[in-house]
PAVEXKOL-47234 format. One record per residue: residue in one letter; z, y, x of N, C-alpha, C in turn. Coordinates in pm, whole numbers, plus 32768, in hexadecimal, padded with zeros to 4 digits. Atoms other than C-alpha are relative to their C-alpha. Layout:
<pts>
AZYXZYXZYX/...
</pts>
This chain:
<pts>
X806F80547FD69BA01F8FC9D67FCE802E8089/X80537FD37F8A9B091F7BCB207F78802D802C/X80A47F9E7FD199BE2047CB967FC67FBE8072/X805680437FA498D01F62CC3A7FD78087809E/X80217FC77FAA98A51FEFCD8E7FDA7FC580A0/X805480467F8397E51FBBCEF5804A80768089/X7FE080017FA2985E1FFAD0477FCD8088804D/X803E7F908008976920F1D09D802980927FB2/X7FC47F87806097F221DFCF76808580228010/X7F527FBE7FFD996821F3CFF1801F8001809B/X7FEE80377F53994D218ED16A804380748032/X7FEA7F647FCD9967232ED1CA803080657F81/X7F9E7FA680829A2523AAD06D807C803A8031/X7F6B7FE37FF69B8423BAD11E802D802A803C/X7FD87FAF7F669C1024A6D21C80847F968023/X7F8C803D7FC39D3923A5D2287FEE7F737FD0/X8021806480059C842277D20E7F9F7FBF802F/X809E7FED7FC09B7D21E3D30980067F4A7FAC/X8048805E802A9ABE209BD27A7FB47FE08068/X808C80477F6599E11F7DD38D80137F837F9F/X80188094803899761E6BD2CE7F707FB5804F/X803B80377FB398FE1D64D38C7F787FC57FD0/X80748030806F97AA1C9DD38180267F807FB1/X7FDE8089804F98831B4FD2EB807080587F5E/X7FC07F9E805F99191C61D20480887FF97FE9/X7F677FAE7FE19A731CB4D2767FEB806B8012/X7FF67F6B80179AD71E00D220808E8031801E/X7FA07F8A7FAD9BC11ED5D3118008806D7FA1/X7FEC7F8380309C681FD1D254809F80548035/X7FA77FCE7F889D2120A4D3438059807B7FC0/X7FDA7F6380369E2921DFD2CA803480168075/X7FF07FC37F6C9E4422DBD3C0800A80947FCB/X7FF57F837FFD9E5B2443D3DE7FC3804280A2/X80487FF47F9D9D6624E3D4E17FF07F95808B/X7FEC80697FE79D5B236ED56680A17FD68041/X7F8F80577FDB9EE42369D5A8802E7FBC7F90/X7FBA803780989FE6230ED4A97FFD804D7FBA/X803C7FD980499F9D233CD37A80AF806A7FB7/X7FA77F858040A064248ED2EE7FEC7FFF7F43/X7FDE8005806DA0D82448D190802D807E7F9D/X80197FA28046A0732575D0B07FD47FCF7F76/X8038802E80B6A010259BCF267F647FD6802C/X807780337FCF9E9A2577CFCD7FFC7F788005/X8012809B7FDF9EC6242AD05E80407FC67F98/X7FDD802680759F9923CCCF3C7FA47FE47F80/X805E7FF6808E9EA72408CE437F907FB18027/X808E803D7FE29D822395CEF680197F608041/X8002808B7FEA9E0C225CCF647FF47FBA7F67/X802E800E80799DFA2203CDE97F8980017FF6/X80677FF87FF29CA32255CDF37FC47FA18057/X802480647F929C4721A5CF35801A7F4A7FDA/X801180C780059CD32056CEB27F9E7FCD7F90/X80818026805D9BF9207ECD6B7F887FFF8032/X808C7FFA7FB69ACE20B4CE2C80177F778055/X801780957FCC9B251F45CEF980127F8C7F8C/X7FE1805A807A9BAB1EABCDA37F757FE07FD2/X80947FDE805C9A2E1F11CD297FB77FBE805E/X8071800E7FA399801E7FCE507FD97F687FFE/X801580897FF098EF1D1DCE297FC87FB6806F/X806680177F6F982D1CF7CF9A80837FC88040/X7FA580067FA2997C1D00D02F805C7F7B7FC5/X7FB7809980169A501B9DD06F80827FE58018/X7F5E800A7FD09B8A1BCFD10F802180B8803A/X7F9C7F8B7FD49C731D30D13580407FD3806B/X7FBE7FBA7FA39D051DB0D258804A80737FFF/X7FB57F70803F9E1A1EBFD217804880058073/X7FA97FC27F8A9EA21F61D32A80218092801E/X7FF97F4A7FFE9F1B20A9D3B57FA2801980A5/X803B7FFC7F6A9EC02179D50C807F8019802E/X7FAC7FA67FAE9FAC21F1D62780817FB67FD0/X7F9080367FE2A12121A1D649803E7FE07F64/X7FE17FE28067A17E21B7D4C17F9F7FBD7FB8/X8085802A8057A0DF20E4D38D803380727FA6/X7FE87FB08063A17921E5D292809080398017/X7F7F80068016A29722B8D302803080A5803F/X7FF77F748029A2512435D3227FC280347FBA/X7FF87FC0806CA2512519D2327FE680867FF2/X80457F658008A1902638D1FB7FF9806D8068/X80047F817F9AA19A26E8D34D7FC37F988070/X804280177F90A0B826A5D47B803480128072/X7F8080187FB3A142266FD5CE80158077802D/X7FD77F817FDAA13927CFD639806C802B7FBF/X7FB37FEF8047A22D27E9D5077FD480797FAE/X80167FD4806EA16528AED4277FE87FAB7F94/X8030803C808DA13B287ED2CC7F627FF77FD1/X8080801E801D9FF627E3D2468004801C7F65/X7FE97FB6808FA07727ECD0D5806D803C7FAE/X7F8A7F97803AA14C28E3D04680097FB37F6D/X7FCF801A8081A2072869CEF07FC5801A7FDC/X804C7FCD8074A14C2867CDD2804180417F8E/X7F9D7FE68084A2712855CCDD808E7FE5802F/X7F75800B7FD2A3D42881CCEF802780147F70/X7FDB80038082A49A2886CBB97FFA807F7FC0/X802D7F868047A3D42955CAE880117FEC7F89/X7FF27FF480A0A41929C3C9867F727FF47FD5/X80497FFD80A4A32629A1C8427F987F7B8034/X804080628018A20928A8C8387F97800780AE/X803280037F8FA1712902C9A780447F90806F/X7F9E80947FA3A2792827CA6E7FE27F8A7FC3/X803380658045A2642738C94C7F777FB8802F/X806F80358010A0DC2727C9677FF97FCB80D0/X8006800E7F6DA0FE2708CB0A80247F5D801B/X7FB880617FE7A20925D6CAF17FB67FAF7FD3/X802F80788030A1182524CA0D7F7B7FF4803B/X806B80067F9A9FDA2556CAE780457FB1807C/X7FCE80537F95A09C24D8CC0C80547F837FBD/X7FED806B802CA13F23A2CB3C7F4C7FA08009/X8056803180199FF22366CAD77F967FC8804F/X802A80577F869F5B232BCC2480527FA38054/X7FBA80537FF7A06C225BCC6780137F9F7F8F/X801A8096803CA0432168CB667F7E7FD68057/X808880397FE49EC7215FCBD180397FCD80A3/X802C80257F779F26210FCD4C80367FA17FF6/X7FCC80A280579FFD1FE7CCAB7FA47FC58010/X8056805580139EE41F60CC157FA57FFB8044/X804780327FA09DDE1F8CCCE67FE47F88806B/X7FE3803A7F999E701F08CDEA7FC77F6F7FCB/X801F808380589E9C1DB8CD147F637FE57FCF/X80A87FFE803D9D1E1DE8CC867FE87FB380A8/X808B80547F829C8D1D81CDF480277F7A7FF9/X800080A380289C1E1C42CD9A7FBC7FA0809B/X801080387F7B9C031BE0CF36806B7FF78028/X7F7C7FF37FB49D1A1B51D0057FEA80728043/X7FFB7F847FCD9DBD1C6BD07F807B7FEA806B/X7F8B7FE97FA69E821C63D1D7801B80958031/X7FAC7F5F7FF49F7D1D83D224802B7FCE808F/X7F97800D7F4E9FD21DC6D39080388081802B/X7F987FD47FDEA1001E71D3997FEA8052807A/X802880007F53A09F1F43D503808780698009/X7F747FAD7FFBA201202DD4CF802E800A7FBF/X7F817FDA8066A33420AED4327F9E80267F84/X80297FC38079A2D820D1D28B807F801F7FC6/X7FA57FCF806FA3D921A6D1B07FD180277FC8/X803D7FDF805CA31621E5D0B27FBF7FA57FEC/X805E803F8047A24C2136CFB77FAB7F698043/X7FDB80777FC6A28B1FD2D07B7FA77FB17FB7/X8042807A804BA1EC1F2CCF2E7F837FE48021/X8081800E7FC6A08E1F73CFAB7F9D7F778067/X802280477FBAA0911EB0D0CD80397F577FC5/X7FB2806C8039A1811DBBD0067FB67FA37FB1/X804E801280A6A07B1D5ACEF97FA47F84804F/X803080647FC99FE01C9FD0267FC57F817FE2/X80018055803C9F7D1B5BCFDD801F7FA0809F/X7F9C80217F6BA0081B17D1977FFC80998040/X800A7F857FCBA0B61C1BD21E803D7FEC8088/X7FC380187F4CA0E71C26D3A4805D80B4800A/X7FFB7F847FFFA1A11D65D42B80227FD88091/X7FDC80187F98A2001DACD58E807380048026/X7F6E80547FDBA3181D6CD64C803180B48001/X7FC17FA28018A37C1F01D62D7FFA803E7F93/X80177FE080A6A3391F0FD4B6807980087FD5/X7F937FFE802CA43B1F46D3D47FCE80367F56/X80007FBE80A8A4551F86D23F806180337FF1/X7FCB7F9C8077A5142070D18B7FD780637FB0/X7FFB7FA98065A52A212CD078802E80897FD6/X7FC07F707FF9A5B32276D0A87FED807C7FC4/X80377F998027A4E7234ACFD38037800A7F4F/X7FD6801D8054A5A222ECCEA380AF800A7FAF/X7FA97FD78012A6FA2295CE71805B805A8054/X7FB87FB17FACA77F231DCFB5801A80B17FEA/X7FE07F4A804CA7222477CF227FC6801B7F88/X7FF17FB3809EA74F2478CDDA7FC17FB57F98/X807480308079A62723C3CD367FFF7F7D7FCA/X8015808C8047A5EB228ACC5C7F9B7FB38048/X805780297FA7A54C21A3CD3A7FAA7FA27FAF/X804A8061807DA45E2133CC177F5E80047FFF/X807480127FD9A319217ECCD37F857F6C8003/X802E80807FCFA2E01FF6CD1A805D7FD08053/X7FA080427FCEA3F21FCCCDD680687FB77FC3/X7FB980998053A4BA1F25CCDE7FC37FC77FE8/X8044809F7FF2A3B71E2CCCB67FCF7FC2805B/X800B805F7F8BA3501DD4CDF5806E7FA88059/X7FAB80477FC7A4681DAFCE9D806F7F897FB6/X7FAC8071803CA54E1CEBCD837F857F728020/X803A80777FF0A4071BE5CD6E80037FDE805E/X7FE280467FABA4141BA7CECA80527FD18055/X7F95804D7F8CA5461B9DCF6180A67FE67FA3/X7F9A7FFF8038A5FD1B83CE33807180697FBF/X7FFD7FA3803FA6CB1C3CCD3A807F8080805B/X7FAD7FBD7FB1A8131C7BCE087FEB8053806F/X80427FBA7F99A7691CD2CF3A7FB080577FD8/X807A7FAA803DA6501D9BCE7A807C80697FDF/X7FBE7F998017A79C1E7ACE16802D8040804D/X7FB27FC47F87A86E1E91CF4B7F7F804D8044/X80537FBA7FD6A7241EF3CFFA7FD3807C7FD7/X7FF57F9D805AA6DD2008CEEA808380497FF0/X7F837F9C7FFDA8372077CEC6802A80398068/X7FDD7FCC7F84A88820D0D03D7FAE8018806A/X80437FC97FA1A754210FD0BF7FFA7FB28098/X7FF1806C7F8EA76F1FD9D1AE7F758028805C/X806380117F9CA6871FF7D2EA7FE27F508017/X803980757FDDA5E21E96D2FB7FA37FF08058/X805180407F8CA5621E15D42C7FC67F9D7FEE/X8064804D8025A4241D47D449803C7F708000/X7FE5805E7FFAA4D41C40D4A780697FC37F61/X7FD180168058A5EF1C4FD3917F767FDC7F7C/X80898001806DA4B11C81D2A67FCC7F697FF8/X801A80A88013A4481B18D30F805B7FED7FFE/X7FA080508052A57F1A96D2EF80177FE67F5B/X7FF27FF9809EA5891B02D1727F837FE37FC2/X807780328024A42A1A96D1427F91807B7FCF/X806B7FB4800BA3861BD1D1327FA1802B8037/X8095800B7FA7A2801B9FD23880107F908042/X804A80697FCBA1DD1AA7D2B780047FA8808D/X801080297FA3A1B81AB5D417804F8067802E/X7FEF7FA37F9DA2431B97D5427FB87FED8060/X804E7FDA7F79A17F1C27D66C8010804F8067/X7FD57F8C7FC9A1A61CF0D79E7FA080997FB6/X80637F8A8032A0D91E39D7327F6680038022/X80947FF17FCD9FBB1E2DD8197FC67F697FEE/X806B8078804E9F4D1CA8D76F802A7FEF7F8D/X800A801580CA9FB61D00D6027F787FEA7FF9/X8088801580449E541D59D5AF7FC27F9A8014/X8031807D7FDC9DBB1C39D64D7FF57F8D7FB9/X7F9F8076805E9E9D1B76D5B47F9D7FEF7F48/X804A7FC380989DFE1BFAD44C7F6B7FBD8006/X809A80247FFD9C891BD3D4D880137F5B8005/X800B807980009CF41A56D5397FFE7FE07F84/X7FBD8053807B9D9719EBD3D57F4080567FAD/X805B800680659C5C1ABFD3317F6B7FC78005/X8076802980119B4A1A23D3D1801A7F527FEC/X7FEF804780499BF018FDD3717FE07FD37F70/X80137FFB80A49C051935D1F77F2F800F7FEB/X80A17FE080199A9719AFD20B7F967FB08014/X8070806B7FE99A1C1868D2527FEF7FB27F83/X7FED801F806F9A6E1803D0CF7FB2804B7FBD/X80787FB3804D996E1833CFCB802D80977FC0/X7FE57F59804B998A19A6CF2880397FFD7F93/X7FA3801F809599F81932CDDD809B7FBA8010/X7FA9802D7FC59AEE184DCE7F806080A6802F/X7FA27F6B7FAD9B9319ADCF3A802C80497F71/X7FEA7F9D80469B6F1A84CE0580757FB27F5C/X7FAD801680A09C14198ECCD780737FEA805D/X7F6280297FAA9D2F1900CDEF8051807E8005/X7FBF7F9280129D8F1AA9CE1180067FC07F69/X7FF87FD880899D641AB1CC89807E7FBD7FDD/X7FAF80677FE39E341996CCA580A3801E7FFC/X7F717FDF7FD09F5C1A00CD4B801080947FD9/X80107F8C80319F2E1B62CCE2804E800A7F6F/X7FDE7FD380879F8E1B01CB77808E80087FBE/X7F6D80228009A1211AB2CB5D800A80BC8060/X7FBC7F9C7FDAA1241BFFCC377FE380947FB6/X80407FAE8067A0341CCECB4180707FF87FAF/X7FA880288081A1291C47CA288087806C8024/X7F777FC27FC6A2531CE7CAE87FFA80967FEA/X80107F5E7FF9A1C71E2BCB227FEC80437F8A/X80437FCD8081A12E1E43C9BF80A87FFB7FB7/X7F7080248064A29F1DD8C927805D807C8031/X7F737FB77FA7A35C1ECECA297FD080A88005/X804D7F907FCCA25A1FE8CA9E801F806D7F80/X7FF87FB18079A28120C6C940807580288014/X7F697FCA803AA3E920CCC9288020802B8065/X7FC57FD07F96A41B20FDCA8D7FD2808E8037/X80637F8B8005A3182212CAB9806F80807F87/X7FD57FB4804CA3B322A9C97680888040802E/X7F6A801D7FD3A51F228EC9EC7FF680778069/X7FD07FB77F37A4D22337CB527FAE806F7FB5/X802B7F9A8018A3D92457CACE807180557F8F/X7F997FA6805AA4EE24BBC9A1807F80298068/X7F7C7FB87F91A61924C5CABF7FB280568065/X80267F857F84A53525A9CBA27FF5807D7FD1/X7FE47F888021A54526D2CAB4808380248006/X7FA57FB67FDDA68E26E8CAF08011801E80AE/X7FE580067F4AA6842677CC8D7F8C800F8042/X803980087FD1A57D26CACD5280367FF680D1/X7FDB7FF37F74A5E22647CEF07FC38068807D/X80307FC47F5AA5D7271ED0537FB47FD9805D/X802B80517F9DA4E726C2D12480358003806E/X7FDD80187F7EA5502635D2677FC77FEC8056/X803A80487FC5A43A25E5D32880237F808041/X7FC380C17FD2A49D2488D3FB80B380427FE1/X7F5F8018800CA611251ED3BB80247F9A7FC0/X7FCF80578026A634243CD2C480217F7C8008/X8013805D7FF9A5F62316D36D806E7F888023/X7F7980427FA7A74022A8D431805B80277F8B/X7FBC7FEA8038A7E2233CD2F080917F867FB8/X7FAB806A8027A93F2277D2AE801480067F4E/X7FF87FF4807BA95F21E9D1418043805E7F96/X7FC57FBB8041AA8F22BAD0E3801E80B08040/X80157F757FF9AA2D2419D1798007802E7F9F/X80097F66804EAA44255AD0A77F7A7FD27FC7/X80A97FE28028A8E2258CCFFF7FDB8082803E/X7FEE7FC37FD4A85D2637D0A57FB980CB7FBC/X80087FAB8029A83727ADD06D7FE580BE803F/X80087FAA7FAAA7D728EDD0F97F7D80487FF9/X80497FB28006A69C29F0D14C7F987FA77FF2/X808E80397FD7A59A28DED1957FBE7FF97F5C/X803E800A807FA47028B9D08A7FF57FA87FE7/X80298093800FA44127ADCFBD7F937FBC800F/X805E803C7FCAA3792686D0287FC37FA17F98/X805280468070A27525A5CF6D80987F917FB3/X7FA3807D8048A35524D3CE5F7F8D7FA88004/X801A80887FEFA31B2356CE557F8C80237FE8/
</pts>
């Protein structure tokens, strides 16, 4: 259930999340990491879960804005650009019920950032502002998603090394671009360009970078001229065939990928992985491991 909540009470909660809600009540919700791109750690992981229940809870607010900062919407990984580490592993394949209890704390905020997401009962536009390999469904859940013209999706945090890509990525991507494509993309770790992305119908619009956002503020002060109930049942609306998906898929897929990570836990690569070709080695070697899905 969702926790009624006000704007005021979460605005300054998030070190990797700034909030500006306007006075027609559009709500900017920016991920960042000391205002660049946002560095994808168990922190921001966890608390983006959090952060969307706290907008799911908010009834003032009329239309979402989801975006990132800096050159990247989601697509480094636990090290800051100096190339230190921000979070050291928590768990690596640990014996007796301690690994166990780790995998199901981190499942478990990954169902919630599922649903959440789905809970905000406001159109919600996603603007794509860079490369995402990771956790793509977020921005996917959209209800219009623009990205820019140097965006790109993949999935790389999954099967490419090792893991069951049962985070949400088997349900986002089969519902929207279909089941074949939802595999090949998952099985080889395809780099998708913004443009391919509209071709397969998984966004909306394309932009150069410097009038994505714009782009977002146009279409939302659009929507925001429709009564409030009008905004919030039309999400509920379209929201519910994709709820159904996640609720039918999210369990088994979650289950699936947390039982194969006691045996595999992947190397982190920082951006190595990014140009990675489908049928490389796995890769293997001194580096530590990096946040799973």
């Amino acid at each position: 259930m969702v926790k009624r909540t006000r704007y005021s009470e979460y605005k300054d909660r998030y070190a990797n999340y700034r909030f500006e809600l306007d006075a027609d009540g559009i709500l900017l919700m920016q991920c960042h990491t000391d205002g660049g791109s946002l560095v994808w750690d168990w922190k921001s992981h966890d608390d983006m879960a959090d952060a969307f229940a706290d907008v799911a809870g908010d009834r003032e607010i009329k239309v979402l804005i989801h975006t990132g900062t800096g050159e990247n919407y989601n697509a480094d990984w636990g090290f800051m650009p100096d190339g230190s580490r921000i979070d050291p592993p928590v768990y690596q394949a640990m014996p007796g019920d301690r690994g166990l209890w780790k995998l199901d704390e981190k499942a478990w905020y990954n169902r919630n950032l599922m649903f959440n997401v789905l809970n905000v009962d406001v159109p919600m536009i996603s603007a794509v502002n860079g490369p995402c390999n990771i956790h793509s469904e977020v921005p996917l859940m959209g209800d219009i998603v623009l990205a820019s013209e140097d965006a790109w999706f993949q999935d790389v945090s999954h099967f490419p090394r090792g893991q069951v890509p049962g985070d949400g990525q088997h349900v986002i991507w089969n519902f929207l671009v279909g089941h074949n494509r939802g595999r090949y993309l998952l099985l080889t770790g395809k780099k998708l360009s913004a443009r391919e992305a509209l071709d397969w119908g998984a966004v909306a619009e394309v932009h150069p970078k410097d009038q994505l956002l714009d782009r977002a503020w146009e279409l939302a002060r659009e929507l925001v001229k429709r009564p409030p109930l009008t905004l919030r049942y039309t999400r509920q609306l379209f929201t519910h065939e994709l709820k159904r998906a996640f609720l039918d898929q999210m369990g088994q897929g979650i289950g699936l990928e947390t039982y194969a990570q006691r045996a595999f836990f992947p190397a982190g690569g920082r951006m190595a992985p990014l140009d990675r070709a489908w049928d490389d080695k796995p890769w293997s070697g001194g580096a530590e491991p990096g946040p799973q899905g």
